[in-house]
N, C-alpha and C positions, 0 to 999 in steps of 0.2 A: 801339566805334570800331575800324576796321580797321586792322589793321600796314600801319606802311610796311616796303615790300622794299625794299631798294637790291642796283643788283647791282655787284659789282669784285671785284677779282682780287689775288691775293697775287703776292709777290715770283716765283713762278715763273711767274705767268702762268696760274694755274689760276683759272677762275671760283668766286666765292662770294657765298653769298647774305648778306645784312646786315641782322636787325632790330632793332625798339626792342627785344625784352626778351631776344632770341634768336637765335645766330648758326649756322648750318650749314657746318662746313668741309666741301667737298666732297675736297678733298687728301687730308682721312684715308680717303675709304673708296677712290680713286681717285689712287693717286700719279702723279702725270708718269712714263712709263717712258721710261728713259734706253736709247739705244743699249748694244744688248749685252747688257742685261738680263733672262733666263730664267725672272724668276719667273711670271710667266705660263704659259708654256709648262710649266713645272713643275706648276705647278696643275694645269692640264687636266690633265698625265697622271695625275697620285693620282687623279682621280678614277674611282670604281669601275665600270667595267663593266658595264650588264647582262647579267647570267648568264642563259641559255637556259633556260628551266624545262622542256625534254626532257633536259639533262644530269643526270645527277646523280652528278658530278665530284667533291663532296665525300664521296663514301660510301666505306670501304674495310670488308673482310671483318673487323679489330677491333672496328669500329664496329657493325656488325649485329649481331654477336654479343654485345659490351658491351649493347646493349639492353633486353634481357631474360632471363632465364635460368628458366626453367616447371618446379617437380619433378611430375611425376605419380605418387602412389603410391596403394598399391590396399587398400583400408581390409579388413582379414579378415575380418568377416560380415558377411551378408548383410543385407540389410535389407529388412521386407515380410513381411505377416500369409500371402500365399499363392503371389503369383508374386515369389519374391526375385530381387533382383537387385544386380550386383555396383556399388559406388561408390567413385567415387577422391577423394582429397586432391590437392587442385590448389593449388601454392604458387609465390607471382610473386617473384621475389629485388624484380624491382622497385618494386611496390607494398607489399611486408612483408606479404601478408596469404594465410591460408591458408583456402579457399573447400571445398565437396564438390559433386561434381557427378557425375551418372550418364552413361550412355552417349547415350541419349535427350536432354540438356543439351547435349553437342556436336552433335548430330542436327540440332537446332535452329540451334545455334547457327551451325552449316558451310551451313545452308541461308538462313541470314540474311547471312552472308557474301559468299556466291555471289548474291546476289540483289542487295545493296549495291554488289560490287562483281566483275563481270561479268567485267571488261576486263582483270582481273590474274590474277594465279597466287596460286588457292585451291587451298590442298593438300585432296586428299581423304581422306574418313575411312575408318580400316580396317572390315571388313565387322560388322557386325553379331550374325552368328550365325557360328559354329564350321564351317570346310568341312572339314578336315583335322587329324588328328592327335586328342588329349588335350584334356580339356578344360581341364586346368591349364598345357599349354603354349598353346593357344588363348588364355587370361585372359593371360598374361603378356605375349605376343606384341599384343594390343591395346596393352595399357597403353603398350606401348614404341612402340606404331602413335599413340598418342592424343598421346603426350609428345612424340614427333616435332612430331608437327600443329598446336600450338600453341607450341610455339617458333619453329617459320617463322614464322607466323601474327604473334608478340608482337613479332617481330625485322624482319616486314617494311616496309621504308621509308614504307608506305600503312598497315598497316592497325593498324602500333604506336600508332598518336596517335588512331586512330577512336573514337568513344563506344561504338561494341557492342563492342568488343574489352576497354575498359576495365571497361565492366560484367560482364561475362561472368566476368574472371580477381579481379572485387572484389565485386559482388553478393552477400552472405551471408546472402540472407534464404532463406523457405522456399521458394520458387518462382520460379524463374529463370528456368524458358521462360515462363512467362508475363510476367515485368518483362521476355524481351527481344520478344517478342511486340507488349505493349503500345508498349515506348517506339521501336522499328525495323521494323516489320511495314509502315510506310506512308509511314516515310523513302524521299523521291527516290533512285535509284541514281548513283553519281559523277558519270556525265555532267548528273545534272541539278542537283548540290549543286558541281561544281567551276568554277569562275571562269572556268577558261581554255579549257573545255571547247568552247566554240565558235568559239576562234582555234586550234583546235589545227594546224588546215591549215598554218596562218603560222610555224610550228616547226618543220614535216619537211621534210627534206632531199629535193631533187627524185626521188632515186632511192631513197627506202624499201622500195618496193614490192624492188626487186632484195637492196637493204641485207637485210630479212627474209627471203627465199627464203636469203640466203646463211648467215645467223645460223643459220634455224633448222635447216639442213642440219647446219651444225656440230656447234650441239648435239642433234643429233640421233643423229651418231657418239659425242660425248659421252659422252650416253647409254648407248647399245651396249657402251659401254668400260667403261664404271663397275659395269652391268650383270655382264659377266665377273666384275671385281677381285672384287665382292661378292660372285658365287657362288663363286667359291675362298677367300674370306674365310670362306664360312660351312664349306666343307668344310674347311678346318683346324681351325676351331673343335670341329667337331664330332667330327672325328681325336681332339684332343685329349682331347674327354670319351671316347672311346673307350679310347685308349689309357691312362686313370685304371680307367676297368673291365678291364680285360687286366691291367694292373697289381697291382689288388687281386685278382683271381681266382689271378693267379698265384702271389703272396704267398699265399691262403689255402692253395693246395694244397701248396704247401710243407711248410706246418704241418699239414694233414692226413697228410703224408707224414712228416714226422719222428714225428709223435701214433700213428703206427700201434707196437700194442705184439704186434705175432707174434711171437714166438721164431724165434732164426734159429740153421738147421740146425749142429746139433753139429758137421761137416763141412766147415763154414766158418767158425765161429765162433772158431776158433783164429788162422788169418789173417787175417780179415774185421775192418775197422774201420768197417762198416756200424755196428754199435750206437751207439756215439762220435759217428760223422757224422750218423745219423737223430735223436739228441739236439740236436743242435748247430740245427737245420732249424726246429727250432719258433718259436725267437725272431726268425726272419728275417720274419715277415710282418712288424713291427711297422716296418719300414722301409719294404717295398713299400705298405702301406697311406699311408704319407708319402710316396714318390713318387706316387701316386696322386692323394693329398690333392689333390700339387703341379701335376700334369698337369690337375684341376677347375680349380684355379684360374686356370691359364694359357688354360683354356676360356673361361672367363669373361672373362678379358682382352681378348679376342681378341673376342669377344662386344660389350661396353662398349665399349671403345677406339678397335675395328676396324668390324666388321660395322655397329654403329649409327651410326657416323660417314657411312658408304658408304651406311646405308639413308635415311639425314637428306640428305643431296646427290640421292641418288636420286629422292627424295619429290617436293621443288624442283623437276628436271630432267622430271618426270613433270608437273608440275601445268603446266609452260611448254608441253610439247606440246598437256596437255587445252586451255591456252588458245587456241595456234593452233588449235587445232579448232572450239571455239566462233567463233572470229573470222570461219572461213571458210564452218562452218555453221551458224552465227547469222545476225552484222552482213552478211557480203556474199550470204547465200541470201538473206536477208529481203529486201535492196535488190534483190536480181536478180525477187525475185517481184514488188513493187512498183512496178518500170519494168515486168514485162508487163504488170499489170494497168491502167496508165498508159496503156500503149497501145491496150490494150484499149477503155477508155474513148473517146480520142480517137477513135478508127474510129468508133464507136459515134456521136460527136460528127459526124463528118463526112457519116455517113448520115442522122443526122437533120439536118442542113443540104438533104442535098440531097432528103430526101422529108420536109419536116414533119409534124410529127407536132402531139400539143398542145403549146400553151405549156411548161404545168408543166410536162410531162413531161424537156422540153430545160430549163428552167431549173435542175430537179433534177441533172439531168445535168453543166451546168455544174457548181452546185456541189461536185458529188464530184469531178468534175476540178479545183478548186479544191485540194479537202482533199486528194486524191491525192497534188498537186503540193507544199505540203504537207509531207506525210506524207515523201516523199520529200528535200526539203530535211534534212528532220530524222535523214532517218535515212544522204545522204550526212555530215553533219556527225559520226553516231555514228561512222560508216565510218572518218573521219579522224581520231575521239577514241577509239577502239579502234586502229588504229596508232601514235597517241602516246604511248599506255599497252602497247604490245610492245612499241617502241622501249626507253621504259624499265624495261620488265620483263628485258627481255635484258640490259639492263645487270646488273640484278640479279642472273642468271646468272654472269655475268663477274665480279663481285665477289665471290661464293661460289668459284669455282672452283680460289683458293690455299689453300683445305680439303682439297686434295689431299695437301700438303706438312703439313696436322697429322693426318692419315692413315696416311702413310708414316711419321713420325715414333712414334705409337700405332705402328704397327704392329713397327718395329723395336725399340722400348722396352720391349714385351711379350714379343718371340722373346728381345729381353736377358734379359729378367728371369726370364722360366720356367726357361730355358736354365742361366741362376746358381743359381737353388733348385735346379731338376733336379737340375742337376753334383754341389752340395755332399750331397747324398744318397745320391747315387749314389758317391761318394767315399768317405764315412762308411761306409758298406755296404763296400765293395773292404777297405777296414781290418779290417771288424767279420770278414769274410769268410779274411784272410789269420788273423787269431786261432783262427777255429772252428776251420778246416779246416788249419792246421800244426801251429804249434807245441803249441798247447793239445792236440793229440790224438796229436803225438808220431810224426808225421810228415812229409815234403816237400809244402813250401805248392805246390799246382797253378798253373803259372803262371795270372793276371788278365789279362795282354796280351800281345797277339801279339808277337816279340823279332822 
């Protein structure tokens, strides 16, 4: 049997519906709005915005860096019946787990990267074989080239959440380029797995094109700048290990110098407090070897603190220009060849109009001018989803770049600190110094500083 509806209205005058076993106030979900009343308008405004998905407004350089955190360290022997070679401990703070992987496993693994994902800034990997220098600063100088590479890599806003990324730093089986072989070798590249990938047009601001020329000018000076700082970064560094070796040499010949046991001439030996003072000489190296110590260590400082922070920024700033580069001799060579060859076609199209030829041969024809057309939709559309992905690569630049201020920061907290060990050494010494060389030998202490 069907409900009866009846319809009436309550005391305000709002309609409601009436049946036998069930009544619907519409009042509650619909109050009368009285003069004056803002809840409405209240409403709309809480509600949230869509958010542009070219910004990404929510990312700050804590945050990247909270990410992940990659140790790379370099396992002591070698491994391998005849061609050995070197393997690192690769440890993710974020996933808790500590993986090995050879050079050949990043090899792979940067070429799966770049292949996935075209459109962003893939850092690249350091070289492979030894060009310059030792071969124990060569191994070193990777390791800290690898460790870089994969903390961009864990930290960047794309490729932290990706499945090759997460296999790669968790995979602990025997064979890894082949698990990433197998399971990414035949995965679509961004543009063909991202959602938005072919509204991306509908995101950029009318003047990109200018927006980029002007970005990557910037960072392009950037660059050049950061470039400098580093190289004077490393030439202190390397001062430093210097002047540790000058130190200790100096120190040694000290104590060669007091150790010498010649007899001195009967004819001086009466005046002479040579004997007393070339005593006193031997136990000074044991200091300058401690200032020495202290000048390695403020090498290394400078090294960790300084220089790697400058070469991690660097890396970054390097992978953003290789990416302008592909974008313009990639994505817009390729489209530039494919409107000639479009054109090409057409001409082609228009001559056989006007002097037929066989059917098929024009029908064939048609259709490559089809697929042509095409081909070229598809690859305007990469054109526009490769500037949506600079767009927001540059941001990522821009959010890296208050790494300047934990640079500066490293960098004066290491001149602090060498400078304090130094000092107190050097102090200790002036004392040890004012002992040997007065009182204890029974003559006037040389003045230490200039009055």
């Amino acid at each position: 049997m069907a409900r009866l509806l009846m319809f009436g209205s309550n005391e305000g005058g709002v309609p409601f519906f009436l049946g036998e076993e069930w009544k619907i106030l519409w009042v509650e979900k619909f109050p009368k709005p009285q003069f004056g009343d803002l809840k409405g308008l209240q409403a709309l405004r809480m509600q949230p915005i869509q958010e542009n998905p070219l910004l990404l407004s929510l990312l700050s350089l804590a945050k990247l860096l909270g990410r992940d955190n990659v140790q790379v360290d370099l396992i002591p022997e070698k491994k391998g019946l005849f061609l050995k070679h070197v393997e690192y401990q690769v440890i993710s703070e974020r996933f808790k787990i500590s993986v090995y992987r050879r050079y050949s496993d990043f090899d792979i693994f940067h070429e799966l990267l770049l292949q996935r994902f075209a459109y962003r800034m893939v850092p690249a990997l350091p070289p492979k074989r030894m060009l310059k220098g030792g071969m124990r600063e060569f191994i070193e100088g990777r390791r800290r080239a690898l460790a870089r590479f994969i903390n961009l890599v864990a930290r960047h806003p794309f490729f932290s959440e990706d499945e090759l990324v997460k296999t790669f730093l968790t995979f602990s089986g025997s064979d890894v380029q082949t698990k990433l072989r197998e399971a990414f070798k035949k995965t679509g590249d961004e543009f063909m797995t991202c959602q938005l990938a072919t509204q991306a047009k509908e995101y950029l601001p009318a003047d990109i094109q200018a927006q980029f020329a002007s970005s990557r000018e910037l960072i392009k000076n950037i660059h050049n700048s950061f470039q400098k700082l580093r190289d004077r970064a490393e030439s202190m560094a390397e001062r430093s290990k210097e002047n540790a070796t000058d130190l200790l040499m100096f120190g040694k010949e000290l104590s060669v110098l007091g150790s010498d046991g010649s007899p001195i001439p009967s004819m001086a030996s009466s005046q002479s407090t040579w004997g007393a003072l070339r005593q006193s000489l031997k136990g000074l190296s044991v200091e300058f070897a401690q200032l020495a110590d202290k000048a390695v260590q403020q090498g290394r400082r400078e090294e960790d603190d300084v220089v790697e922070k400058l070469n991690l920024f660097l890396d970054l700033l390097q992978s953003y220009k290789d990416l302008c580069e592909r974008h313009e001799k990639g994505v817009l060579h390729e489209h530039h060849r494919a409107l000639q060859k479009y054109s090409v076609m057409k001409r082609q199209m228009m001559s056989a109009t006007v002097q037929p030829k066989e059917q098929v041969s024009v029908e064939q024809l048609e259709s490559r001018i089809v697929q042509q057309e095409n081909a070229i939709q598809t690859m305007e559309l990469r054109n526009y989803f490769s500037l949506f992905c600079l767009h927001q690569e540059t941001q990522v630049i821009f959010m890296y770049l208050p790494i300047t201020s934990h640079i500066l920061g490293a960098f004066v907290n290491s001149q602090v600190q060498g400078h304090r060990e130094m000092g107190e050494v050097w102090n200790d010494l002036r004392q040890k110094l004012s002992c040997l060389f007065g009182e204890a030998n029974g003559i006037q202490s040389p003045p230490l500083s200039p009055k």
